[in-house]
PDB file of N, CA, C and O in Angstrom:
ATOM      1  N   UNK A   1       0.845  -1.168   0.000  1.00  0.00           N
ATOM      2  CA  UNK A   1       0.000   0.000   0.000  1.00  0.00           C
ATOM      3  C   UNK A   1       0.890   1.232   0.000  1.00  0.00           C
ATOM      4  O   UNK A   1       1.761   1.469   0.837  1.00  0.00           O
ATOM      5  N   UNK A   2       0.628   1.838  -0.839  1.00  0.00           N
ATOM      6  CA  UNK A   2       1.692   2.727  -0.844  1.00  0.00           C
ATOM      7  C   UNK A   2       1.299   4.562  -1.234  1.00  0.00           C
ATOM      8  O   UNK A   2       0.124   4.650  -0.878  1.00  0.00           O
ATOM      9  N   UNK A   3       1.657   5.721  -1.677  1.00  0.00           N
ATOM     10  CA  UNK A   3       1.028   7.065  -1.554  1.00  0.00           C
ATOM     11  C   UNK A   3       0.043   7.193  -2.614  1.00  0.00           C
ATOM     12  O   UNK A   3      -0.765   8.109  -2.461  1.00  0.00           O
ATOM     13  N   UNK A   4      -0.062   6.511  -3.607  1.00  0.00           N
ATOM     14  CA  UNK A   4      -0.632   6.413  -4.797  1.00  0.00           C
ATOM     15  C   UNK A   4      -1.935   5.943  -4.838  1.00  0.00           C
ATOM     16  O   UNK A   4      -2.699   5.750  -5.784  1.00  0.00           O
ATOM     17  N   UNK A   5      -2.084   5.753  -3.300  1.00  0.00           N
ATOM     18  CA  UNK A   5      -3.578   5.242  -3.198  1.00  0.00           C
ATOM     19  C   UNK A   5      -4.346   6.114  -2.205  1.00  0.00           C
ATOM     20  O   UNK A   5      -5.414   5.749  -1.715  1.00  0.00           O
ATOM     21  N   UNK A   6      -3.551   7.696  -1.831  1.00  0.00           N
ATOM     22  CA  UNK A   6      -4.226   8.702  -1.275  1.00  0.00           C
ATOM     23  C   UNK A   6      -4.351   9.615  -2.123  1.00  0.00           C
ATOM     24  O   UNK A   6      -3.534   9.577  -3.043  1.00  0.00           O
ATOM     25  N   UNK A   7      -5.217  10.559  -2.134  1.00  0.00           N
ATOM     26  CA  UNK A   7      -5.449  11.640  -2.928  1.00  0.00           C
ATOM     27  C   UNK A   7      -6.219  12.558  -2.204  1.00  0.00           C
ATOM     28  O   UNK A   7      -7.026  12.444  -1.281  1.00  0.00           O
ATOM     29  N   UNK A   8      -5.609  13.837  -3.086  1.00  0.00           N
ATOM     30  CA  UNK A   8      -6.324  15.047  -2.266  1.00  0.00           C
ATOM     31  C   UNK A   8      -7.550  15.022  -2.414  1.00  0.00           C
ATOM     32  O   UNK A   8      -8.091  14.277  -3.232  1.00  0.00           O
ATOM     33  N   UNK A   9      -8.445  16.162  -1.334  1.00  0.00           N
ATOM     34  CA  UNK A   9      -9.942  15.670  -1.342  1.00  0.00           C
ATOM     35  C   UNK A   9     -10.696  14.725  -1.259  1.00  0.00           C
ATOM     36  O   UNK A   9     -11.919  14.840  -1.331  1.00  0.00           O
ATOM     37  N   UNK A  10     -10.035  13.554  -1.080  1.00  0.00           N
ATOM     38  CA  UNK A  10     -10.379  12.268  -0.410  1.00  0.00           C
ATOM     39  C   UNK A  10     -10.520  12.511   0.786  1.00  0.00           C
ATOM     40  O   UNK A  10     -10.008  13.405   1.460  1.00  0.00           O
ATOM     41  N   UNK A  11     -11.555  11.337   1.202  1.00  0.00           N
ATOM     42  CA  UNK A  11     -12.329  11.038   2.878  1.00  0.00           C
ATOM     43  C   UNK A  11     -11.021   9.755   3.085  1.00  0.00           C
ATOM     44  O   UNK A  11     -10.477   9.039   2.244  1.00  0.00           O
ATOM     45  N   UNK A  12     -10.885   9.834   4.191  1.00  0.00           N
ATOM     46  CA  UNK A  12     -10.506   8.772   4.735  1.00  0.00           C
ATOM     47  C   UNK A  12     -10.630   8.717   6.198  1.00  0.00           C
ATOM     48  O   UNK A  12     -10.714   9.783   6.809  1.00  0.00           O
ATOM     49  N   UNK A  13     -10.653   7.520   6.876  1.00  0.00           N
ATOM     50  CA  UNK A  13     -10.685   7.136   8.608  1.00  0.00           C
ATOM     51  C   UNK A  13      -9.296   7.095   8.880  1.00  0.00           C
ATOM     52  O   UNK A  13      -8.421   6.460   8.291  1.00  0.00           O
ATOM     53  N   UNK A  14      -9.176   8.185  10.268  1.00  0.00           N
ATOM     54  CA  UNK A  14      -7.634   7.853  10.437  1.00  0.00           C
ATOM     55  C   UNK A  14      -7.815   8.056  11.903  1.00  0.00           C
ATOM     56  O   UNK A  14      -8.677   8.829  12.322  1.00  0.00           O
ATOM     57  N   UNK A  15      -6.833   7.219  12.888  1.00  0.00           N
ATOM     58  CA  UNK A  15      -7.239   7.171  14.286  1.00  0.00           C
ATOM     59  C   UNK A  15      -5.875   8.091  14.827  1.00  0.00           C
ATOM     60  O   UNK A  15      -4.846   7.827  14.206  1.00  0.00           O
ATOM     61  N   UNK A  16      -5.781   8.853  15.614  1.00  0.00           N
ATOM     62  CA  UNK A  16      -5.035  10.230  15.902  1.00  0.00           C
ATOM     63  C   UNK A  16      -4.583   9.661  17.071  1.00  0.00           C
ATOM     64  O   UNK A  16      -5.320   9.469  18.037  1.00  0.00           O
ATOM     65  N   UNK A  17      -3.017   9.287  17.029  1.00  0.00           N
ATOM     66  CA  UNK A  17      -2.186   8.596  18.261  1.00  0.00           C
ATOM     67  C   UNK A  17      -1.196   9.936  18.679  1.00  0.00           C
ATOM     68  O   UNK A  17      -0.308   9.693  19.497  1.00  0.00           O
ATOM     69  N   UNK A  18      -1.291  11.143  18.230  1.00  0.00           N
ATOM     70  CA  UNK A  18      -0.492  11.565  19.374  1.00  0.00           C
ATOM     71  C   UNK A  18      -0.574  13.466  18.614  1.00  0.00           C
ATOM     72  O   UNK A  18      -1.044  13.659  17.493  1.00  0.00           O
ATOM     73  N   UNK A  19      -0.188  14.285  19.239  1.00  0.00           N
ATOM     74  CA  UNK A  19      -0.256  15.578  18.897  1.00  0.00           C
ATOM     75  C   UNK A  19       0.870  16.261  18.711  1.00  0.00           C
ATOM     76  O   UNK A  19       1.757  15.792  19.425  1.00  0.00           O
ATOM     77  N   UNK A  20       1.212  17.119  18.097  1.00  0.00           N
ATOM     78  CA  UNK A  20       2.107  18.295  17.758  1.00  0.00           C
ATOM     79  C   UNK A  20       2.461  19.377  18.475  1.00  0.00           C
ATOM     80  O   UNK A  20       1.378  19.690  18.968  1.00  0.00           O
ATOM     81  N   UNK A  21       3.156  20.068  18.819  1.00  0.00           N
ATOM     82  CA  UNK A  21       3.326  21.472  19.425  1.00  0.00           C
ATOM     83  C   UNK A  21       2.522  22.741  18.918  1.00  0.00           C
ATOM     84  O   UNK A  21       2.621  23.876  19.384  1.00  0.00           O
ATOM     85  N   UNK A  22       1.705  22.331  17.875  1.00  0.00           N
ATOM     86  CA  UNK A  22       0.830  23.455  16.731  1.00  0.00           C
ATOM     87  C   UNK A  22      -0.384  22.478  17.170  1.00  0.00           C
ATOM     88  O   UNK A  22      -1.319  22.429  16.370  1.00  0.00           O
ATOM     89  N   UNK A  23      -0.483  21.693  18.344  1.00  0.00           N
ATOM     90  CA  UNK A  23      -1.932  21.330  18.444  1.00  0.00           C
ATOM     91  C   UNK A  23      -2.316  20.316  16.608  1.00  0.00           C
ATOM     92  O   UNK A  23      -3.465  20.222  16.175  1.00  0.00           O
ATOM     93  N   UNK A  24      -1.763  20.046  16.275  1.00  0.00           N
ATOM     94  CA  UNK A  24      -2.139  19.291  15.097  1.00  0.00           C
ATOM     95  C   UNK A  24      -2.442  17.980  15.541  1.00  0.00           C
ATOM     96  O   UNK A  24      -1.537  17.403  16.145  1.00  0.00           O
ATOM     97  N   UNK A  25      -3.660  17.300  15.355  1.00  0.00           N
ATOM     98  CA  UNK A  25      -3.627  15.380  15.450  1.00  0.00           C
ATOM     99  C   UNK A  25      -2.376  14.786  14.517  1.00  0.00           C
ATOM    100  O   UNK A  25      -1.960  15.305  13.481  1.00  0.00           O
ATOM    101  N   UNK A  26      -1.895  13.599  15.130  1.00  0.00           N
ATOM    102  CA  UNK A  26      -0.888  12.976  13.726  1.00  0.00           C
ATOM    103  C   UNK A  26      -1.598  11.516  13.901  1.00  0.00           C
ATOM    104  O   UNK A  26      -1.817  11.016  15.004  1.00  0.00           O
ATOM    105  N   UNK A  27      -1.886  10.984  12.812  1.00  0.00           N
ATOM    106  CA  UNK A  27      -2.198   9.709  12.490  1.00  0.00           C
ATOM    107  C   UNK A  27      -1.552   9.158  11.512  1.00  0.00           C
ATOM    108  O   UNK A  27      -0.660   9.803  10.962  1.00  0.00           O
ATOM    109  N   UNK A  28      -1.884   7.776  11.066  1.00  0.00           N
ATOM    110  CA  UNK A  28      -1.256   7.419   9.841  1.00  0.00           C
ATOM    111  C   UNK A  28      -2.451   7.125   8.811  1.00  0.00           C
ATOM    112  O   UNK A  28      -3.640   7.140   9.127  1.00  0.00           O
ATOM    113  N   UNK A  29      -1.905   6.832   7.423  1.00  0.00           N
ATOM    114  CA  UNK A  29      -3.090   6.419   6.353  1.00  0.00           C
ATOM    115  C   UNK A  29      -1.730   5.980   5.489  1.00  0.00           C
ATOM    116  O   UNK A  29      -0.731   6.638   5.201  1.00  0.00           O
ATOM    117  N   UNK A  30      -2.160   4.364   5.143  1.00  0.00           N
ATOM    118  CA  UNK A  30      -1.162   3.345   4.537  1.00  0.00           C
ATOM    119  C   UNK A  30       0.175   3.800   4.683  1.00  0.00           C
ATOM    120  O   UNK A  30       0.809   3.876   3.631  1.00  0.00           O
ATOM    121  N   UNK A  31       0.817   4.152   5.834  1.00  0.00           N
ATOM    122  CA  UNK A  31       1.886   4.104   6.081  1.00  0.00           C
ATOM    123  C   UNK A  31       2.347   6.069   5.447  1.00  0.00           C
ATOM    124  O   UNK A  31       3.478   6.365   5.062  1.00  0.00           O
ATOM    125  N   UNK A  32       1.564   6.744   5.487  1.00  0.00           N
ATOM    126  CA  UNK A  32       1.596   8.102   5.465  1.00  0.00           C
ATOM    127  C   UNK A  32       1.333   8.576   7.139  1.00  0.00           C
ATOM    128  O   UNK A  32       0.705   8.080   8.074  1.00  0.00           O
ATOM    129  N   UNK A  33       2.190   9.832   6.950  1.00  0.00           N
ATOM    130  CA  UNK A  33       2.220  10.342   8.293  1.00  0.00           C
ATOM    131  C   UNK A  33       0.775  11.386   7.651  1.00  0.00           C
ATOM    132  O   UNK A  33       0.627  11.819   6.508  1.00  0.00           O
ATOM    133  N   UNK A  34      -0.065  11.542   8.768  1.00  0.00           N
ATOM    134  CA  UNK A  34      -1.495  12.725   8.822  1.00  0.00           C
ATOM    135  C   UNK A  34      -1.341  13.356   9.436  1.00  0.00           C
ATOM    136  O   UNK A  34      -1.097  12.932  10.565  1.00  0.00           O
ATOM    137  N   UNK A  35      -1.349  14.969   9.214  1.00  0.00           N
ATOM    138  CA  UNK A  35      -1.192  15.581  10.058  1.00  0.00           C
ATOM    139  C   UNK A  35      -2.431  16.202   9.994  1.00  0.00           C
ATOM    140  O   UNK A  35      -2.604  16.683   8.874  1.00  0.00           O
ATOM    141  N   UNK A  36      -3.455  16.401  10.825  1.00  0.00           N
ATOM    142  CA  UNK A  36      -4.761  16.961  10.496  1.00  0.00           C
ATOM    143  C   UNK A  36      -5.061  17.929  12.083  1.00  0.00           C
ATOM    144  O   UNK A  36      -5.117  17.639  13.278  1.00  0.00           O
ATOM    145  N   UNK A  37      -5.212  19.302  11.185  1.00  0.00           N
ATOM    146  CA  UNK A  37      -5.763  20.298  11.522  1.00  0.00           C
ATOM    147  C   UNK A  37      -6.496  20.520  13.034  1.00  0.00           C
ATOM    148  O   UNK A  37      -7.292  19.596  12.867  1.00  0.00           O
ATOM    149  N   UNK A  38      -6.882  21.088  14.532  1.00  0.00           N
ATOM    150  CA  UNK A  38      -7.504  21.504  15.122  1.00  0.00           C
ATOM    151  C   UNK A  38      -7.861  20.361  15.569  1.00  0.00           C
ATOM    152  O   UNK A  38      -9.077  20.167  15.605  1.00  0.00           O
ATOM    153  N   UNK A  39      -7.071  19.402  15.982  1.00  0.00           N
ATOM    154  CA  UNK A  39      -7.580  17.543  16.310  1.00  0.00           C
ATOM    155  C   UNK A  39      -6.744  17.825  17.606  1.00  0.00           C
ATOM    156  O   UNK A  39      -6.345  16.744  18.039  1.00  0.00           O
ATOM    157  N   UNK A  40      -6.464  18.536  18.136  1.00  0.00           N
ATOM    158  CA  UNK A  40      -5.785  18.558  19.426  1.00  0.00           C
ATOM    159  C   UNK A  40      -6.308  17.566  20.546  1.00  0.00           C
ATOM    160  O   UNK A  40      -5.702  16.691  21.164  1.00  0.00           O
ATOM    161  N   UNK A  41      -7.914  18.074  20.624  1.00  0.00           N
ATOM    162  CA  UNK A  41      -9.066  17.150  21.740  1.00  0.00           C
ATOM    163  C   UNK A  41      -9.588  16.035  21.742  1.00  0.00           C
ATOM    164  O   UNK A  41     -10.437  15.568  22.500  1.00  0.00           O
ATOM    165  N   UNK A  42      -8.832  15.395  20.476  1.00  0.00           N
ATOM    166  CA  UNK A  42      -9.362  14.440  19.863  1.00  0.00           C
ATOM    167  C   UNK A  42      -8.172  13.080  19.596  1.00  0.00           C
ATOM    168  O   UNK A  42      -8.399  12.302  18.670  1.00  0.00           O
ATOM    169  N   UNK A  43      -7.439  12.966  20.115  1.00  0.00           N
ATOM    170  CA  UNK A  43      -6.322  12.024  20.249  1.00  0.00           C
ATOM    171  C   UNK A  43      -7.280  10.902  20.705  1.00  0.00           C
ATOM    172  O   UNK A  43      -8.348  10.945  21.315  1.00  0.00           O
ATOM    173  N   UNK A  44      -6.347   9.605  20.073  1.00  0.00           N
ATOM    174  CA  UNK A  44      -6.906   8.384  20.569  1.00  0.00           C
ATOM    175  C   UNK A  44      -8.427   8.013  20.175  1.00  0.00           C
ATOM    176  O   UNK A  44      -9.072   7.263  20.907  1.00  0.00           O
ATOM    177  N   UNK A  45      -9.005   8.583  18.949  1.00  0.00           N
ATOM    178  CA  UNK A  45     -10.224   8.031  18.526  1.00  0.00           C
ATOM    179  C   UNK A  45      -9.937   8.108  16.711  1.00  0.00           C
ATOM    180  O   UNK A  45      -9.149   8.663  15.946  1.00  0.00           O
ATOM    181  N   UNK A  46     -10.681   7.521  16.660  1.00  0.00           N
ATOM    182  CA  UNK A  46     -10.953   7.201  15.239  1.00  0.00           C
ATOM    183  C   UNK A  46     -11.633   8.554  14.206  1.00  0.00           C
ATOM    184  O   UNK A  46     -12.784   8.749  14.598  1.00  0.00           O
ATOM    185  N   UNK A  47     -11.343   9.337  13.257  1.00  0.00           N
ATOM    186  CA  UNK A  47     -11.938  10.284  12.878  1.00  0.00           C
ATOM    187  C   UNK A  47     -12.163  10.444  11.457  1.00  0.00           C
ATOM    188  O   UNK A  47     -11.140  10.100  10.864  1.00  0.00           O
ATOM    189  N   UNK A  48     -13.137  10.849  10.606  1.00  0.00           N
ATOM    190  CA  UNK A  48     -13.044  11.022   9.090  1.00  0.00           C
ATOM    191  C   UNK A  48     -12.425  12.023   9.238  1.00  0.00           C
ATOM    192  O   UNK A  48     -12.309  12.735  10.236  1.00  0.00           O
ATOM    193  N   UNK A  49     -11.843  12.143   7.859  1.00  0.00           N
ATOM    194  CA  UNK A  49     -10.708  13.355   7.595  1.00  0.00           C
ATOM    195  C   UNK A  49     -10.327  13.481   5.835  1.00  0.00           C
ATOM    196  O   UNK A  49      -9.914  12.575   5.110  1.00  0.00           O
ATOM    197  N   UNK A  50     -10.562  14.619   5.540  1.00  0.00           N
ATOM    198  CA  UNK A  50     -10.439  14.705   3.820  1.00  0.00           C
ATOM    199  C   UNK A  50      -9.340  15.460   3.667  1.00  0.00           C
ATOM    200  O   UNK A  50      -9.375  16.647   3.990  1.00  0.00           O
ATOM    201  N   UNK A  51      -7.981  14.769   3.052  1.00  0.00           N
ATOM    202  CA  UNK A  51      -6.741  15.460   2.422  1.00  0.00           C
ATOM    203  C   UNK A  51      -7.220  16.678   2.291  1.00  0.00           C
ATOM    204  O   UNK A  51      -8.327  17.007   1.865  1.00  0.00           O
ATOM    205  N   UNK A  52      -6.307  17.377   2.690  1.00  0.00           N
ATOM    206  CA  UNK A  52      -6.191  18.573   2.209  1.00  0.00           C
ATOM    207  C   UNK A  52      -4.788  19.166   1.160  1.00  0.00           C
ATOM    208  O   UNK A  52      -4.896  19.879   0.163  1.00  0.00           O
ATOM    209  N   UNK A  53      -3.880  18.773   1.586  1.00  0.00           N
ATOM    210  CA  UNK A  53      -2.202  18.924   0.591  1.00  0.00           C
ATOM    211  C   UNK A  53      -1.324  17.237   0.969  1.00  0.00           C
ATOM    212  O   UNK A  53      -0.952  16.770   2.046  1.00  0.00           O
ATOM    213  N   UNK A  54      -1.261  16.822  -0.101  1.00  0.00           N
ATOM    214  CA  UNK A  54      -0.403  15.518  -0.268  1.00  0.00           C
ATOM    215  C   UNK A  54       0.875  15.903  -0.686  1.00  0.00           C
ATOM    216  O   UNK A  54       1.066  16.771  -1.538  1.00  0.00           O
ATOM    217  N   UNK A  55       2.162  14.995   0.157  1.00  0.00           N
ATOM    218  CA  UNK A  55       3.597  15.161  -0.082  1.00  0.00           C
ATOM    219  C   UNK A  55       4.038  14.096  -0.288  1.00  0.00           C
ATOM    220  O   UNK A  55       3.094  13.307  -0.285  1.00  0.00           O
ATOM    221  N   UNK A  56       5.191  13.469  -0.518  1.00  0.00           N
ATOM    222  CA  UNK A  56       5.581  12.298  -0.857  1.00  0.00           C
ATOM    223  C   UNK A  56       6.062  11.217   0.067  1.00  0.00           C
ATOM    224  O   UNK A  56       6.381  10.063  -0.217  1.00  0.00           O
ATOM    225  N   UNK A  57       6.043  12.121   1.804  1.00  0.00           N
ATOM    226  CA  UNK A  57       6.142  11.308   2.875  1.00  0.00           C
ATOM    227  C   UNK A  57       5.324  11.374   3.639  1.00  0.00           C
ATOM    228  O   UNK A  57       5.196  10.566   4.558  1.00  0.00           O
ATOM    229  N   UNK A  58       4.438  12.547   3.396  1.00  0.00           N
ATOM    230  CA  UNK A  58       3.199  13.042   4.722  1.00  0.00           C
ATOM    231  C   UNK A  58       2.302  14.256   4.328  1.00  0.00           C
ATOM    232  O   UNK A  58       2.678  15.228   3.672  1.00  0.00           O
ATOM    233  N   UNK A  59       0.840  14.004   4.921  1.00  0.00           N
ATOM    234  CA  UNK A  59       0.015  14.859   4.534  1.00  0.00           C
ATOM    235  C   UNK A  59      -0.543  15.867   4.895  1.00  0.00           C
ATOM    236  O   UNK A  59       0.224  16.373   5.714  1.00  0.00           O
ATOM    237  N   UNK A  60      -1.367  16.452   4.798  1.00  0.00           N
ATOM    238  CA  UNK A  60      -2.242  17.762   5.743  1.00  0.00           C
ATOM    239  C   UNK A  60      -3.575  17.000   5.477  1.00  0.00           C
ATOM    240  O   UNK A  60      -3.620  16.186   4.554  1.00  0.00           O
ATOM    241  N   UNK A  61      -4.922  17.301   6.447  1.00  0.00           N
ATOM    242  CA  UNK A  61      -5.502  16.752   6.109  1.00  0.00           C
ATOM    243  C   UNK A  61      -6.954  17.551   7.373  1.00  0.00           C
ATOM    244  O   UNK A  61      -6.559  17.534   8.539  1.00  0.00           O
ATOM    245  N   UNK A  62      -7.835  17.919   7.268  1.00  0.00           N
ATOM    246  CA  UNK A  62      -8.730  18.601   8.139  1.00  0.00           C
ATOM    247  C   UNK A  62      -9.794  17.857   8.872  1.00  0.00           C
ATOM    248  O   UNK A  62      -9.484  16.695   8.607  1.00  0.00           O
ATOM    249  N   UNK A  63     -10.823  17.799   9.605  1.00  0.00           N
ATOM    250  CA  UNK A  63     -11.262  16.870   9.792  1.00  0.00           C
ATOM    251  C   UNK A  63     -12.728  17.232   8.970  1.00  0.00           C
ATOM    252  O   UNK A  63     -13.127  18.376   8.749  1.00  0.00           O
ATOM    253  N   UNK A  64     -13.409  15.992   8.583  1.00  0.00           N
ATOM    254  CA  UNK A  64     -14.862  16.239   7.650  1.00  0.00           C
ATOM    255  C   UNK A  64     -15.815  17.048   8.640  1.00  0.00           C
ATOM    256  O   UNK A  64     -16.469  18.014   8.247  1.00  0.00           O
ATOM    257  N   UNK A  65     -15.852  16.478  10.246  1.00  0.00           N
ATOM    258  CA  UNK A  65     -17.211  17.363  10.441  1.00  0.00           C
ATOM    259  C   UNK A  65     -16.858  18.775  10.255  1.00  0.00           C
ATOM    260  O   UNK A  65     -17.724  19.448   9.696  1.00  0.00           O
ATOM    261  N   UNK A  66     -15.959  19.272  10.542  1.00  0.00           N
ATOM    262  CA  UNK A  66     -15.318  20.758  10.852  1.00  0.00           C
ATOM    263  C   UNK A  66     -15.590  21.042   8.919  1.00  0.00           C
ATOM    264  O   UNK A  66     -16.261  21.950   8.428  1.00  0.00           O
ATOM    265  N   UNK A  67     -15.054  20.272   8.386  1.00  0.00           N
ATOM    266  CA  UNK A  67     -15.031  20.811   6.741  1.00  0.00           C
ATOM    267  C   UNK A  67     -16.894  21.008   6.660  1.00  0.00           C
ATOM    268  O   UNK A  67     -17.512  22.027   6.350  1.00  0.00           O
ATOM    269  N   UNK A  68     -17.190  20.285   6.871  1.00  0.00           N
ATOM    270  CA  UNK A  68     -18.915  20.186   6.127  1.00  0.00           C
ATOM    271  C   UNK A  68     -19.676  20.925   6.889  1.00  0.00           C
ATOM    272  O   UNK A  68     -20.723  21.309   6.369  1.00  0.00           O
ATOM    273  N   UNK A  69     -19.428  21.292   8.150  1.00  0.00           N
ATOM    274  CA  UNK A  69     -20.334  22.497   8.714  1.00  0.00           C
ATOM    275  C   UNK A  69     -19.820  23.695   8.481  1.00  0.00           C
ATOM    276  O   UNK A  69     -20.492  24.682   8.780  1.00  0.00           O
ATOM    277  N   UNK A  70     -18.253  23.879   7.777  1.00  0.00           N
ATOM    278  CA  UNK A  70     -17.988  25.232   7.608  1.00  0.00           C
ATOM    279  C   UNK A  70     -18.943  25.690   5.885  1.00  0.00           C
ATOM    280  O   UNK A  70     -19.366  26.799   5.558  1.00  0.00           O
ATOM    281  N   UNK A  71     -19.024  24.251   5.025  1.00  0.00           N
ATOM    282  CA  UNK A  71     -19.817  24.848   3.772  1.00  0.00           C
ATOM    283  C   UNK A  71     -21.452  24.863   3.636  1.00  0.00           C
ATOM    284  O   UNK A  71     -22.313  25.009   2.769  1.00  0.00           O
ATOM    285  N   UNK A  72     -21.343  24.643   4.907  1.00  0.00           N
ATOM    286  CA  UNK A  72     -23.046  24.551   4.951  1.00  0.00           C
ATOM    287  C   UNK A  72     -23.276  26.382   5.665  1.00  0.00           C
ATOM    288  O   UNK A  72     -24.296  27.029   5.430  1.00  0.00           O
ATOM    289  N   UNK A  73     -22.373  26.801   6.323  1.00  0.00           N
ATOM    290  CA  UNK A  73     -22.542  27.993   6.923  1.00  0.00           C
ATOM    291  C   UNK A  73     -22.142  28.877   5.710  1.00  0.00           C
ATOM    292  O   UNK A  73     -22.153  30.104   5.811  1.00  0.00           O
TER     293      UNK A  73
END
C-alpha cells in the first residue's frame, strides 16, 4: 500500500495517536504520516478526515465534520 492510493480531497478514517506542538492530530493512512488540523481534543479516537495537501512522505488533512459544517454555513 503505498502514496498512490491517497489523494487530495479524499475522505478517509484515520485514528489520531499523538499531537504536535501546533496542536495538530498525527495519524497514519497506509503508512503516510497525517497531520490533520484543530484535532488537538481528539487524540486516541478514530476520525473522518479529507486530504487537504499531499507530499511524498506526509500529509495535511482537516477533519470532515469541521469541513462540512464550515460549507453549509
Amino acid at each position: 500500500m503505498g502514496m498512490e492510493e491517497l489523494a487530495e480531497g479524499e475522505m478517509y478514517d484515520v485514528r489520531l495517536n499523538a499531537r504536535n506542538p501546533k496542536g495538530e492530530g498525527i495519524g497514519r493512512i497506509n503508512n503516510i504520516i497525517v497531520f490533520v488540523r484543530d484535532a488537538k481534543a481528539r487524540i486516541g479516537k478514530i476520525h473522518k478526515v479529507r486530504i487537504t495537501k499531499l507530499y511524498r512522505t506526509f500529509a495535511y488533512a482537516e477533519l470532515a465534520e469541521t469541513a462540512e459544517m464550515v460549507s453549509i454555513l
